[in-house]
Wavefront OBJ file of the C-alpha trace (Angstrom):
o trace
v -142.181 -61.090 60.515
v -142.897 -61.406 56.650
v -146.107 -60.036 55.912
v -148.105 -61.458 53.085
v -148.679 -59.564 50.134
v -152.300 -60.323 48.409
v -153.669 -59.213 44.855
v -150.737 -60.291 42.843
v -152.666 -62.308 40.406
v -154.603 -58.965 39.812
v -151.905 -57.195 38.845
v -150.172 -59.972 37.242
v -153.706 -60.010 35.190
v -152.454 -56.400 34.558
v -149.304 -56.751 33.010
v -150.501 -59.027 30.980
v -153.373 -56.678 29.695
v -151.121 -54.227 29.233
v -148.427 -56.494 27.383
v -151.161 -57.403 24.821
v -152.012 -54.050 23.763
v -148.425 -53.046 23.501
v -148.373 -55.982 20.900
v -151.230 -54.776 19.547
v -149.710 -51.096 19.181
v -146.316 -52.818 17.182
v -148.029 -54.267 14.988
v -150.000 -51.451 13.749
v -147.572 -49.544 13.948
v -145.598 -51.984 11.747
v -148.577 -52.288 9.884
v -149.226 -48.511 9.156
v -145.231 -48.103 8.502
v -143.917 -51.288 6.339
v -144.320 -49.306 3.338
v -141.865 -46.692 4.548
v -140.541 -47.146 7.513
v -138.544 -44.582 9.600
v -134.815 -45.448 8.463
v -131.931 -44.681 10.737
v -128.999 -42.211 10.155
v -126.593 -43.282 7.531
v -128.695 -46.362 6.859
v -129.331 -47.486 3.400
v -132.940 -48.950 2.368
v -132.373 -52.681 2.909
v -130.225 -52.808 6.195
v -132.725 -49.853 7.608
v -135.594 -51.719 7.446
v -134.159 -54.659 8.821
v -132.681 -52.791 11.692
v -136.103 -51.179 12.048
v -138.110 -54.301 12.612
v -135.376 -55.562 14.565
v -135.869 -53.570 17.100
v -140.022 -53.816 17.258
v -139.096 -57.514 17.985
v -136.582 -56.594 20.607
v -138.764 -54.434 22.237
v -141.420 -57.382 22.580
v -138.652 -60.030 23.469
v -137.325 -57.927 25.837
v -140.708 -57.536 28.037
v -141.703 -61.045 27.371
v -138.237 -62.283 28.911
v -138.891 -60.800 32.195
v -142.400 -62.319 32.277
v -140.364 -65.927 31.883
v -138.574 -64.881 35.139
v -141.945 -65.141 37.191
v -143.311 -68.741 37.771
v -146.606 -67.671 39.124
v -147.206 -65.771 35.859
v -146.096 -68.672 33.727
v -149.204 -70.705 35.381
v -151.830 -68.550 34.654
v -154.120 -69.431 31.303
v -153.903 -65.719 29.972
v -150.162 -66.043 29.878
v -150.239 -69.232 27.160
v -152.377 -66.502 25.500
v -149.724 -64.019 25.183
v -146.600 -66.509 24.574
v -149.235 -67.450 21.488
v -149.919 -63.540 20.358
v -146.299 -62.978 21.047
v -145.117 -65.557 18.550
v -147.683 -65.121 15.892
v -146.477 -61.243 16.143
v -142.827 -62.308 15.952
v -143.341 -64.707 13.038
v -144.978 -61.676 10.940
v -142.104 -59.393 11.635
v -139.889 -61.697 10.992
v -141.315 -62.626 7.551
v -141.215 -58.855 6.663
v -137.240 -59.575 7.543
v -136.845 -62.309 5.329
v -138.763 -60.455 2.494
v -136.755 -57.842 2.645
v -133.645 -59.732 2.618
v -134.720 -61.245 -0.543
v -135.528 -58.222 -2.210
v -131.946 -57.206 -1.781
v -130.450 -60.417 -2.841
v -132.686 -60.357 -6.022
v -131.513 -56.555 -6.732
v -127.831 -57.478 -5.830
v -126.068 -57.332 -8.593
v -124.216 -59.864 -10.115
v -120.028 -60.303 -9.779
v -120.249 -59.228 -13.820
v -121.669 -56.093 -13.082
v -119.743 -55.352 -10.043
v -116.461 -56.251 -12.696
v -118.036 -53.533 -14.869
v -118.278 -50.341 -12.654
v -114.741 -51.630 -11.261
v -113.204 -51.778 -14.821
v -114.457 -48.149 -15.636
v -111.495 -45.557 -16.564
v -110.992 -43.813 -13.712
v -111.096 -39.862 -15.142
v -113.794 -38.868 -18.009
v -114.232 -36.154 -19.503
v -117.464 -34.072 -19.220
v -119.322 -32.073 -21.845
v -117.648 -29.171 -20.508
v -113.985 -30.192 -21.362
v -113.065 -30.808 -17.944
v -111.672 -33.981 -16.186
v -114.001 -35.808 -13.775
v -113.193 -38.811 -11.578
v -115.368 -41.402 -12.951
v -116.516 -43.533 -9.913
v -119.863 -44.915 -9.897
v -122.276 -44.007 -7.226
v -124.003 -47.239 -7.279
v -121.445 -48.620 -6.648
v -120.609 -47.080 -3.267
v -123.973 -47.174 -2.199
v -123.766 -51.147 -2.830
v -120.670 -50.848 -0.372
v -122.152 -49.308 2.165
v -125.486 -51.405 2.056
v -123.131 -54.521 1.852
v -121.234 -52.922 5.371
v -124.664 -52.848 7.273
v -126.001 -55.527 5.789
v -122.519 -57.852 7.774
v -122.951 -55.998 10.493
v -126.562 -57.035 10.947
v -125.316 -60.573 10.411
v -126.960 -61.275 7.026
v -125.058 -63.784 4.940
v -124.190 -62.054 1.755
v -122.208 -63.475 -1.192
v -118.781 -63.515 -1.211
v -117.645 -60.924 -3.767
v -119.861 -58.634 -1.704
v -117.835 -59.311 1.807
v -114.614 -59.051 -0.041
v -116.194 -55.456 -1.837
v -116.336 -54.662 1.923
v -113.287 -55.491 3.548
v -111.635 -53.298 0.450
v -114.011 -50.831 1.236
v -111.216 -48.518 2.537
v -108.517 -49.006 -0.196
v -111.380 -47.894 -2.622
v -112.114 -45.116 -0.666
v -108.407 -43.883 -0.303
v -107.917 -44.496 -3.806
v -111.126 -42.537 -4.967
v -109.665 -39.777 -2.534
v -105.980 -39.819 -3.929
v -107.494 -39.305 -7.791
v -109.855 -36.964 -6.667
v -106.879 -35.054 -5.006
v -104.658 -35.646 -8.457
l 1 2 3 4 5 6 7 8 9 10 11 12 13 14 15 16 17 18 19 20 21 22 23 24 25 26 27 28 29 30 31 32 33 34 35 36 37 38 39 40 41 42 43 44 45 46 47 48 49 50 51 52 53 54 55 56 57 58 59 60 61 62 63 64 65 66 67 68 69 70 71 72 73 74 75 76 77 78 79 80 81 82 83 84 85 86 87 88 89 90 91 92 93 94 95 96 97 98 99 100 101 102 103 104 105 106 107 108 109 110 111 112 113 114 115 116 117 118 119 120 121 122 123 124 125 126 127 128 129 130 131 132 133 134 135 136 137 138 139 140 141 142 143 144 145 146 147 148 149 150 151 152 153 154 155 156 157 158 159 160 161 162 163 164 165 166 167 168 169 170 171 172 173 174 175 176 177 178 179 180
């Protein structure tokens, strides 16, 4: 015998409430933290932020994904609501993306610059007399933003992916000089 079960739409009603003011919690705290948001480990700035509001999105999609596995909630005139408050939150966090993006590309520097720190001598000498290796650190920090940057799959130029797949032969050399 299957016994009925009553007061779903109630808590259905529920989830929904509850849905909206986790929305409404991202996006102040998105709000509140877009000037400096919390970076992760061995992130630079760019690829940080974008991982960071990547993941407020995928915390919404994921939650609004299960809701699209109920029909009964799908019906109900709160739930157009939230597919409306969810999009209009995705499209802002998404635009934050994008901005950042082109921030980056706009402070990328160009293939002559990149030419420059590679065409350095590789030893200088300091005031001191003594014999430093004369690597750029800009220059490794644009390798390791490139790096994250691919692996968040954002299309970068080309000279950048190729910096990257060198990545290690610069680092080996660097180390082998450094060692000399």
């Amino acid at each position: 015998q299957i016994l009925p079960i009553g007061g779903m739409n109630s808590k259905y009603s529920r989830m929904i409430t509850n849905f909206k003011k986790e929305m409404e919690r991202t996006v102040h705290t998105f709000k509140r933290q877009q000037g400096n948001p919390p970076v992760v480990r061995n992130y630079p700035a760019a690829s940080g932020k974008i991982y960071w509001v990547r993941s407020l999105v995928f915390h919404l999609r994921t939650t609004i994904e299960k809701f699209e596995l109920k029909d009964t909630l799908k019906r109900m005139p709160e739930y157009r609501k939230l597919v409306r408050q969810y999009n209009d939150t995705g499209v802002l966090l998404m635009q934050y993306e994008l901005r950042i993006q082109e921030s980056w590309n706009r402070q990328n520097p160009s293939i002559r610059h990149i030419e420059d720190k590679i065409a350095l001598p590789i030893l200088r000498e300091t005031k001191q007399g003594e014999l430093q290796v004369n690597f750029d650190e800009s220059f490794y920090a644009l390798l390791k933003e490139s790096e994250k940057l691919m692996k968040l799959d954002i299309p970068l130029p080309s000279v950048n992916q190729f910096l990257v797949k060198r990545k290690t032969w610069f680092y080996e050399y660097k180390s082998m000089v450094d060692m000399m």
